[in-house]
C-alpha positions as CSV (number, residue, x, y, z in Angstrom):
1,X,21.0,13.7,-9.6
2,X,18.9,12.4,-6.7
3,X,17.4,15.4,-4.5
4,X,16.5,14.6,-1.1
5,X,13.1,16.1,0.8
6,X,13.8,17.6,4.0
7,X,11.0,18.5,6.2
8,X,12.0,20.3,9.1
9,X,10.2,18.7,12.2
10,X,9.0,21.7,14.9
11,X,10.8,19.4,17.6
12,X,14.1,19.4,15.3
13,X,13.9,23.5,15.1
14,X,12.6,24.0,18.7
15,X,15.9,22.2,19.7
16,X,18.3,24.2,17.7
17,X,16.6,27.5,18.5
18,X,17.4,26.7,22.1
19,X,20.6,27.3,21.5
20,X,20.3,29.8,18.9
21,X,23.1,33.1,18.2
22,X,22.7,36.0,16.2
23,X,21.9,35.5,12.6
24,X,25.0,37.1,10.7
25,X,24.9,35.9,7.6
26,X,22.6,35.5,4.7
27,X,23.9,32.4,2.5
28,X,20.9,31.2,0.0
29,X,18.3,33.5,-1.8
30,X,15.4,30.4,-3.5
31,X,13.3,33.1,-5.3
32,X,11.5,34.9,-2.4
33,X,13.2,32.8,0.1
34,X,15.9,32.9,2.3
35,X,18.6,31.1,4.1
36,X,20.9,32.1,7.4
37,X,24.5,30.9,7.7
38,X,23.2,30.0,11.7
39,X,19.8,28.0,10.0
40,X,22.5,26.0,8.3
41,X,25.2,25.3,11.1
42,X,22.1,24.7,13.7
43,X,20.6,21.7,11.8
44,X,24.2,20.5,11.3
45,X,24.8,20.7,14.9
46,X,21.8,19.0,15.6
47,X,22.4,15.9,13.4
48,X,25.8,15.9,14.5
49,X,24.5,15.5,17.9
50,X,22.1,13.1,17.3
51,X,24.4,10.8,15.5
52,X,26.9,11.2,18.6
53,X,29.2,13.2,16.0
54,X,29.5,10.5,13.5
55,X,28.8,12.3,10.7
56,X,29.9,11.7,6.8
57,X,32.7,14.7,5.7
58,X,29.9,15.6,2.6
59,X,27.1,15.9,5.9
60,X,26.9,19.9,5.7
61,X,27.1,19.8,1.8
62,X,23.9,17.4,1.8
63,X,22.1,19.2,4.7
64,X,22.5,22.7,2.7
65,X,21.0,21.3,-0.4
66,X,18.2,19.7,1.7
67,X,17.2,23.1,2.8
68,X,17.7,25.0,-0.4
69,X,15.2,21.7,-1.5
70,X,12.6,23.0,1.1
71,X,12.9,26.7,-0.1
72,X,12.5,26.1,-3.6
73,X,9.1,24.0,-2.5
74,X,8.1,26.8,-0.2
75,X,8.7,29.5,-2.9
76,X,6.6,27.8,-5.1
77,X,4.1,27.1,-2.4
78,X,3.5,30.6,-2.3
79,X,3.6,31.6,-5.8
80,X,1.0,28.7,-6.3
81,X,-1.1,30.3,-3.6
82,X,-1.8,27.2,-2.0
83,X,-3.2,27.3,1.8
84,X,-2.4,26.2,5.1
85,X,-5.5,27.2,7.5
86,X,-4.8,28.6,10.7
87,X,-7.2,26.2,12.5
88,X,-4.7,23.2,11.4
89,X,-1.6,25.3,12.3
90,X,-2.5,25.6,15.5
91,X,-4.2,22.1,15.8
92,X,-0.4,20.7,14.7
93,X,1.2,23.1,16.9
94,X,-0.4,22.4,20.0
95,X,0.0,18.4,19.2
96,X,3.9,18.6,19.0
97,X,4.2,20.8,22.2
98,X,1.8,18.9,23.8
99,X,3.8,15.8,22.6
100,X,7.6,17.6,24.0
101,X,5.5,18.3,27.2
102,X,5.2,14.5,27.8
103,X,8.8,13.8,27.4
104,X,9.3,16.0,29.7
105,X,6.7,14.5,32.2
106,X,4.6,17.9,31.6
107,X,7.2,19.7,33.9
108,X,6.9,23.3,32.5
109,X,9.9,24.7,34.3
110,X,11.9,22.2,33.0
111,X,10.3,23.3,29.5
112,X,11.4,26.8,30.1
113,X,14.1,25.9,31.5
114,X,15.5,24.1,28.3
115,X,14.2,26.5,26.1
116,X,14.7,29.8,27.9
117,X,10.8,30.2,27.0
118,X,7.2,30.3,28.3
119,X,5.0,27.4,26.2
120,X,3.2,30.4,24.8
121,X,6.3,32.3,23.6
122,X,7.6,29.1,22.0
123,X,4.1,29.1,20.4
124,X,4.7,32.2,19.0
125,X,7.9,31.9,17.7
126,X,7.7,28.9,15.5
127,X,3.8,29.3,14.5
128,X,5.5,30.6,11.2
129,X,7.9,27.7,10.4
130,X,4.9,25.2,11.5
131,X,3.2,26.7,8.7
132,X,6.1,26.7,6.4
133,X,6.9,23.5,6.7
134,X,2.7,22.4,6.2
135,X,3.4,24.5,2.8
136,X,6.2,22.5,1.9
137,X,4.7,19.1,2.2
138,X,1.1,20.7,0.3
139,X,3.7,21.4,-2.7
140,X,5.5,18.1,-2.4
141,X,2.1,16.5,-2.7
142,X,0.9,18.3,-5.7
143,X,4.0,17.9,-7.3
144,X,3.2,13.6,-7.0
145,X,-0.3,13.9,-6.9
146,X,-2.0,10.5,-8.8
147,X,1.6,8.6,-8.8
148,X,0.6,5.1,-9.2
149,X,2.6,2.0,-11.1
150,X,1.1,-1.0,-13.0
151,X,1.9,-4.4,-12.8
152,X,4.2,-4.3,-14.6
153,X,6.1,-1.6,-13.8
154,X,6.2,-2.8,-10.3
155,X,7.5,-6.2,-11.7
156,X,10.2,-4.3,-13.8
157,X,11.6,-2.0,-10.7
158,X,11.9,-5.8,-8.9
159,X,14.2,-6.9,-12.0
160,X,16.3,-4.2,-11.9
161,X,17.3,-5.1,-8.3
162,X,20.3,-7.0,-7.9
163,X,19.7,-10.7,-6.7
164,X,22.8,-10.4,-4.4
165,X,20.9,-6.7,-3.2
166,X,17.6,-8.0,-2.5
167,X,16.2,-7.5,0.7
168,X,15.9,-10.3,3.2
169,X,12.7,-9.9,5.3
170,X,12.1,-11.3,9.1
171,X,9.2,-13.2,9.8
172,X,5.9,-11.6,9.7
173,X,3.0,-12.2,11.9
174,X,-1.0,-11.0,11.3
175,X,-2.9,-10.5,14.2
176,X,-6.6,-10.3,15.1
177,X,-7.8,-8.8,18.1
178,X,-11.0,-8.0,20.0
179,X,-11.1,-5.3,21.9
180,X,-13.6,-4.3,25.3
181,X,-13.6,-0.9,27.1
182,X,-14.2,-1.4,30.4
183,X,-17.3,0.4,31.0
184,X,-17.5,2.1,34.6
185,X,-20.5,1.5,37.0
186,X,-22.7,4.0,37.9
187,X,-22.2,5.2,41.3
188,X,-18.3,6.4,39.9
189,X,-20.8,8.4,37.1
190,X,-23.2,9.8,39.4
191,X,-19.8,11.4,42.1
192,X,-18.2,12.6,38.7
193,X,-21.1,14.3,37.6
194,X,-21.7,15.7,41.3
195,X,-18.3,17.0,41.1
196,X,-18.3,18.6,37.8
197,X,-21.8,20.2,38.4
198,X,-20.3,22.0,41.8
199,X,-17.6,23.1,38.9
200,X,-19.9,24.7,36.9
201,X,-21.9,26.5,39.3
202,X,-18.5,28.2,40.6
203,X,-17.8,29.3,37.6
204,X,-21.5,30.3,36.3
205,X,-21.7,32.3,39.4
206,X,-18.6,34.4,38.9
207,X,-17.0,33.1,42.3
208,X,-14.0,31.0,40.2
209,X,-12.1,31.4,37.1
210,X,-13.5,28.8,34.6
211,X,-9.3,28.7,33.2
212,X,-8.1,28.3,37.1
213,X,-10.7,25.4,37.6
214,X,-9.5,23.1,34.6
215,X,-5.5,23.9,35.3
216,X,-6.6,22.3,38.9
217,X,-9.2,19.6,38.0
218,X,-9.1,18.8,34.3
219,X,-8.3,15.4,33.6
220,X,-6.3,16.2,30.0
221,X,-3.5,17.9,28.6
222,X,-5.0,21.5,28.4
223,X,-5.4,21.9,31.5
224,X,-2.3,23.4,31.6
225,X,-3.3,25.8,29.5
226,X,-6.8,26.1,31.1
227,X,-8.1,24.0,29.2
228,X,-8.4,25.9,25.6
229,X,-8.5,24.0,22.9
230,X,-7.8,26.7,20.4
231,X,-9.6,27.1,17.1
232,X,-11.4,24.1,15.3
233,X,-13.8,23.3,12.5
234,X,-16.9,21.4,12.6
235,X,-15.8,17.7,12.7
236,X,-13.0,17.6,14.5
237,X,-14.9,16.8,17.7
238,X,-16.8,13.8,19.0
239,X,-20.3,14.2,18.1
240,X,-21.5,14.7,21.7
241,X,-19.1,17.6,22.1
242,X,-19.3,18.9,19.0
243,X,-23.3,19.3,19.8
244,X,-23.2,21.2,23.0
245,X,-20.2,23.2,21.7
246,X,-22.2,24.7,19.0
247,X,-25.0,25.4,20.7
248,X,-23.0,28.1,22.7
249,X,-23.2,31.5,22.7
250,X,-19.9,33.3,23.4
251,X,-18.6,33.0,26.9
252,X,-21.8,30.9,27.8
253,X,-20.7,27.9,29.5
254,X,-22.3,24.5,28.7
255,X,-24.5,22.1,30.8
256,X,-22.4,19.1,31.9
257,X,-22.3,16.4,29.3
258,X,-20.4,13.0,28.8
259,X,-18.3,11.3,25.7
260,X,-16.4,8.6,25.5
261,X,-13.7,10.5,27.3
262,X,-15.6,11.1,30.5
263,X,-17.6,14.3,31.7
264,X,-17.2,17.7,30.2
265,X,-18.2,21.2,31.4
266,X,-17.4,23.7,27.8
267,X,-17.3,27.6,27.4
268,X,-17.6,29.4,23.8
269,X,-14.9,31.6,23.5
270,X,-15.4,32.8,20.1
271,X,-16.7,31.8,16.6
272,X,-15.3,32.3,13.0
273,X,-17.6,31.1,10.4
274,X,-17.7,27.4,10.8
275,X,-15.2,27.5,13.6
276,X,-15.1,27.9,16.8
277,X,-12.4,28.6,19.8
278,X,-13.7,26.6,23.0
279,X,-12.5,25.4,26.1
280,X,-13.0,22.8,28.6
281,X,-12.7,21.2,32.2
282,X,-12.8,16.8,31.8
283,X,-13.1,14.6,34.7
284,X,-12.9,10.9,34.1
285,X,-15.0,8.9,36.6
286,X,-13.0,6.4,38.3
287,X,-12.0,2.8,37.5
288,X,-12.9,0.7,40.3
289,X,-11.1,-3.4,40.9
290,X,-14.2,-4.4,40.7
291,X,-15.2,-3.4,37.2
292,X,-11.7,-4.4,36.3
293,X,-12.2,-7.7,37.3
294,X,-15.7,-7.8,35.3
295,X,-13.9,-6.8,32.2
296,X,-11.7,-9.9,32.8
297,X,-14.4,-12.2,33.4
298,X,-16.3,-11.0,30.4
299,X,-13.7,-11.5,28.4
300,X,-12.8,-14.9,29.1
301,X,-16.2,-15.7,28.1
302,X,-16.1,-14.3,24.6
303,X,-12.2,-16.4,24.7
304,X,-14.4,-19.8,25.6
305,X,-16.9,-19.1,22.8
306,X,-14.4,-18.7,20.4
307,X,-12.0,-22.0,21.1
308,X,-15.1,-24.2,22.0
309,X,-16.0,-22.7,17.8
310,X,-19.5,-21.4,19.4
311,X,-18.9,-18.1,17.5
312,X,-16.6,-17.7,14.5
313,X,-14.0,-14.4,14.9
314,X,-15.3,-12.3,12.5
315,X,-18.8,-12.6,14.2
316,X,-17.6,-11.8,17.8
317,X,-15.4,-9.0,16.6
318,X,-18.5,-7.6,15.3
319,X,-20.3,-8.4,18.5
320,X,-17.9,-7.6,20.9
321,X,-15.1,-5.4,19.9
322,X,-14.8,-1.8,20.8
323,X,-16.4,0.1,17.6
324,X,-14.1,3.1,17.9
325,X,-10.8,0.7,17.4
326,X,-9.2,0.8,14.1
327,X,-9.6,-2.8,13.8
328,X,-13.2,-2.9,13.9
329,X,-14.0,-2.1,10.3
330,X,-11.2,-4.8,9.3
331,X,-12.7,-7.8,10.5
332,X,-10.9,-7.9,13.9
333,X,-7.2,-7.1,11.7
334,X,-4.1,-5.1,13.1
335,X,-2.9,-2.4,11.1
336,X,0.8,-1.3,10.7
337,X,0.7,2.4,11.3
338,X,4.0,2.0,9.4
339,X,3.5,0.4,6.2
340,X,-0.2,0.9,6.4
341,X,-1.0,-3.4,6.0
342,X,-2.3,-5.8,8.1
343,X,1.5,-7.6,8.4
344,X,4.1,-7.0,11.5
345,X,7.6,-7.8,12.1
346,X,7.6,-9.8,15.5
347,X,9.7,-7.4,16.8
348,X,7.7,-4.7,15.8
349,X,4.3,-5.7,18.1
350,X,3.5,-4.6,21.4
351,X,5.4,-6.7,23.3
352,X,2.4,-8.2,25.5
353,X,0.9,-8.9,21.7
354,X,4.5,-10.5,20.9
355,X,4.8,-12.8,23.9
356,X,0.8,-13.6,23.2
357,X,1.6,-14.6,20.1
358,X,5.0,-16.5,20.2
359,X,4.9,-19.8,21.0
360,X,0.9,-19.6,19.4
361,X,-0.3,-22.5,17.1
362,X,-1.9,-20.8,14.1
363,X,-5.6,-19.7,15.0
364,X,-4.9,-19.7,18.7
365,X,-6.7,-17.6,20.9
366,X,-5.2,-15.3,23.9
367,X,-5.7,-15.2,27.0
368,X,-7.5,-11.7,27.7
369,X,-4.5,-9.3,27.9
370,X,-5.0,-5.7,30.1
371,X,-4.1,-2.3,28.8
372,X,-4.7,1.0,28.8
373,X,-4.9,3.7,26.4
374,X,-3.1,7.6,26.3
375,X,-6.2,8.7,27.8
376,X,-5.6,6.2,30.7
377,X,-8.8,4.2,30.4
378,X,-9.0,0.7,30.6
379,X,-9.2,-2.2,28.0
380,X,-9.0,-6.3,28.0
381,X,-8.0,-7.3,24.2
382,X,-8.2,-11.5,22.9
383,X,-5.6,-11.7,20.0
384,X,-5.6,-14.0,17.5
385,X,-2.6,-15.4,15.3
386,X,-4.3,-15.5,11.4
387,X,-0.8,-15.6,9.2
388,X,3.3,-15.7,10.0
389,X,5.2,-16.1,7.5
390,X,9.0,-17.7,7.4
391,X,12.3,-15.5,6.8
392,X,12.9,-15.3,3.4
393,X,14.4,-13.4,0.2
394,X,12.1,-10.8,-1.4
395,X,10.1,-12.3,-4.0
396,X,7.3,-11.4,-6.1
397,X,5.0,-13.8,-4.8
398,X,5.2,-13.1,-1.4
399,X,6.2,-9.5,-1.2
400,X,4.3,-8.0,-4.1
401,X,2.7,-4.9,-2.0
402,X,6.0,-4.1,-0.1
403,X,7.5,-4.2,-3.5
404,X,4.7,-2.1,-5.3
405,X,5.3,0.6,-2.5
406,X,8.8,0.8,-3.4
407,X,7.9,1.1,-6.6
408,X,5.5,3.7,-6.4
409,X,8.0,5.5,-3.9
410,X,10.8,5.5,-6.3
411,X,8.8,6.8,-8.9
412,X,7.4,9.4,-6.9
413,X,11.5,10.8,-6.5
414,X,11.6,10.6,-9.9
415,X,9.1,13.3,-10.6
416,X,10.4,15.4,-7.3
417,X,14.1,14.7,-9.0
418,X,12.7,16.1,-12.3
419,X,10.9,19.0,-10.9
420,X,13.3,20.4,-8.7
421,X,16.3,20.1,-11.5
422,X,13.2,22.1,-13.8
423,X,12.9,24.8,-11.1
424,X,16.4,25.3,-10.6
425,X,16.2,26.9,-14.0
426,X,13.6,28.9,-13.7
427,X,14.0,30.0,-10.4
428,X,16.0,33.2,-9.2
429,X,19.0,32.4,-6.5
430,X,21.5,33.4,-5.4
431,X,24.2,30.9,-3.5
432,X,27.1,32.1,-1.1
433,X,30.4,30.8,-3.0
434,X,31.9,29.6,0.3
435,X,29.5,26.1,-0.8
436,X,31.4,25.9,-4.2
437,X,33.4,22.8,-3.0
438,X,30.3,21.1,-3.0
439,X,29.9,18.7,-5.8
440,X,26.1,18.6,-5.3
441,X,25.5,21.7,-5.2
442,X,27.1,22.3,-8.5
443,X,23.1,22.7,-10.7
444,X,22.7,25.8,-7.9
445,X,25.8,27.7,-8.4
446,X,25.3,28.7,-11.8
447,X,27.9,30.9,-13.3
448,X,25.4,34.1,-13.7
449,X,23.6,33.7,-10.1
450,X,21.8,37.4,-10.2
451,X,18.9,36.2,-13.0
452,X,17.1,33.3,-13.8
453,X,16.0,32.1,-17.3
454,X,12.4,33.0,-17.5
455,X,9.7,30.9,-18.5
């Protein structure tokens, strides 16, 4: 029997709970662990919708043993005392509103509106499955902690495939790139810096509320929130930040000081060991045409070294390249944030990097291409084509890693598979009967429900 994981995402429970009713009936006990008839019809309803109602007749059967899946993991979880820190609960939990927020064009009434909730109440209200679902995926680590495969193990799972089931992959493309911030000139610095200091001295004075000030002038999402950035440990700040942050007393508020984000005036308000519970106002100095059209220029003279052979790629990403880019410490190379290697499906790129690219001759060189980042500053990239490959069946040859990964994930459901069916018998439960039809669930509705075997 093949169990599936089913980690609940806080967007997924945030849009059920909108429209959640009364709980009125308790269907699952996992051990410790519970589970509503209303949690159950909720996440059905909620893949019903987003599958526009096309939905298999075994859907609810499945979705119920996905969740009695997460409970057994979270019941273990517990009993294995393993720990979620507060600091990376909230950390997570601000992220994902922070990330609904911007679908929403940060319109809070249309937030509250949707879920009948201030931001803060919603905070409150699923802090607890946040960290329940954090302890779910701890557990499901642990439980396939050191999986790896050998060779030839990897080339045993690729026998077993069918030859009329294997995959047929699009072409794939590697890209370099070399990436320039533009910087901003000085006089936009110095007004920033003028601004921010007048901020300060409002608040240092007592004539302003430091939290009123950043929902009005901070540049960043927490202003709406005026500008807390809730508790963090040492590290998870720039360095520049992370300095003048700890050098704070509580409530003191910090000279003004610049990152790589802009200019930043910080108050201390509180410390726990090594963290701390600050918060901010961040003004970005102004990007002028003209230091646009610098960036350009420079740019197309780091394009001319390169295709005149004046500098090799590797060299100028090195020289060049923006050292806080991913691709800086891999020799100019893309990374998939998907399948974690250096190799993209066409379709797959940015689509200014795709029409770069498309009618490329191998080793060509862009033209400098403009963009800008979340935080809204400014960047010229050169990209360079360095592979593509053809369409083509899944061989060993040319698909070993995406077959090793396969290989490694299937095994990895193997153990899960094995654990889970291990558990079952060692684990107290108690299932509602009204789930009896369902063939799956049949290793959970034992015959004698009230005890488990021990260990």
């Amino acid at each position: 029997m093949r169990y599936l994981i089913f980690a609940v995402l806080l967007t997924t429970t945030m849009a059920a709970t909108a429209q959640r009713q009364i709980l009125d009936k308790m269907v699952a006990t996992i051990g410790g662990e519970i589970t509503l008839l209303s949690e159950v019809e909720e996440q059905y309803a909620y893949t019903k919708a987003q599958r526009n109602g096309a939905v298999p007749p075994e859907a609810r059967c499945m979705l119920v043993e996905q969740i009695l899946v997460n409970k057994l993991l979270l019941n273990q979880a517990k009993l294995d005392s393993i720990e979620v820190k507060d600091e990376e609960v909230e950390s997570q939990l601000t992220a994902r509103i922070e990330r609904i927020l911007s679908y929403m064009n940060d319109d809070l009434k249309q937030f509250e509106e949707y879920y009948g909730q201030t931001v803060n109440e919603v905070r409150e209200q699923f802090r607890e499955d946040l960290r329940n679902n954090l302890l779910i995926e701890r557990m499901r680590a642990k439980i396939m902690a050191d999986v790896s495969v050998t060779p030839s193990e990897v080339k045993d799972f690729f026998r077993r495939i069918p030859k009329d089931s294997l995959p047929y992959f699009s072409s794939e493309v590697e890209v370099g790139e070399i990436v320039y911030k533009v910087p901003i000139n000085k006089e936009q610095k110095r007004v920033t810096m003028e601004k921010l200091e007048d901020i300060r001295k409002r608040i240092v004075e007592g004539k302003e509320d430091f939290a009123e000030l950043a929902k009005k002038y901070s540049d960043d999402g927490s202003a709406r929130g005026g500008g807390d950035l809730g508790w963090a440990k040492r590290g998870k700040y720039v360095t520049e930040f992370e300095a003048a942050a700890y050098k704070l007393e509580e409530m003191e508020v910090s000279p003004v000081i610049e990152t790589q984000f802009g200019f930043h005036v910080l108050q201390m308000l509180g410390r726990r060991g090594n963290s701390i519970h600050v918060r901010h106002i961040l003004i970005r100095p102004e990007i002028t045409d003209e230091d646009v059209d610098l960036g350009q220029r420079h740019m197309d003279t780091v394009r001319t070294l390169l295709i005149k052979d004046s500098i090799s790629f590797s060299r100028a990403v090195k020289k060049y390249s923006d050292k806080n880019v991913q691709s800086f410490n891999n020799d100019g190379r893309m990374v998939n944030p998907t399948s974690g290697n250096t190799f993209f499906e066409v379709g797959d790129l940015d689509p200014d990097i795709y029409f770069a690219i498309d009618t490329m001759k191998m080793n060509g060189v862009s033209k400098p291409i403009e963009f800008r980042d979340e935080s809204g500053d400014y960047f010229f990239r050169l990209v360079k084509l360095m592979s593509r490959t053809v369409p083509h069946k899944a061989n060993l040859a040319q698909d070993y890693a995406k077959i090793q990964k396969a290989a490694i994930e299937s095994k990895r459901n193997e153990i899960v598979n094995k654990w889970v069916e291990e558990r079952i018998q060692k684990t107290f439960m108690l299932i509602d009967r009204q789930y009896e039809g369902c063939p799956n669930l049949a290793p959970w509705m034992k015959e004698n429900m009230a005890a488990a075997k021990p260990d």
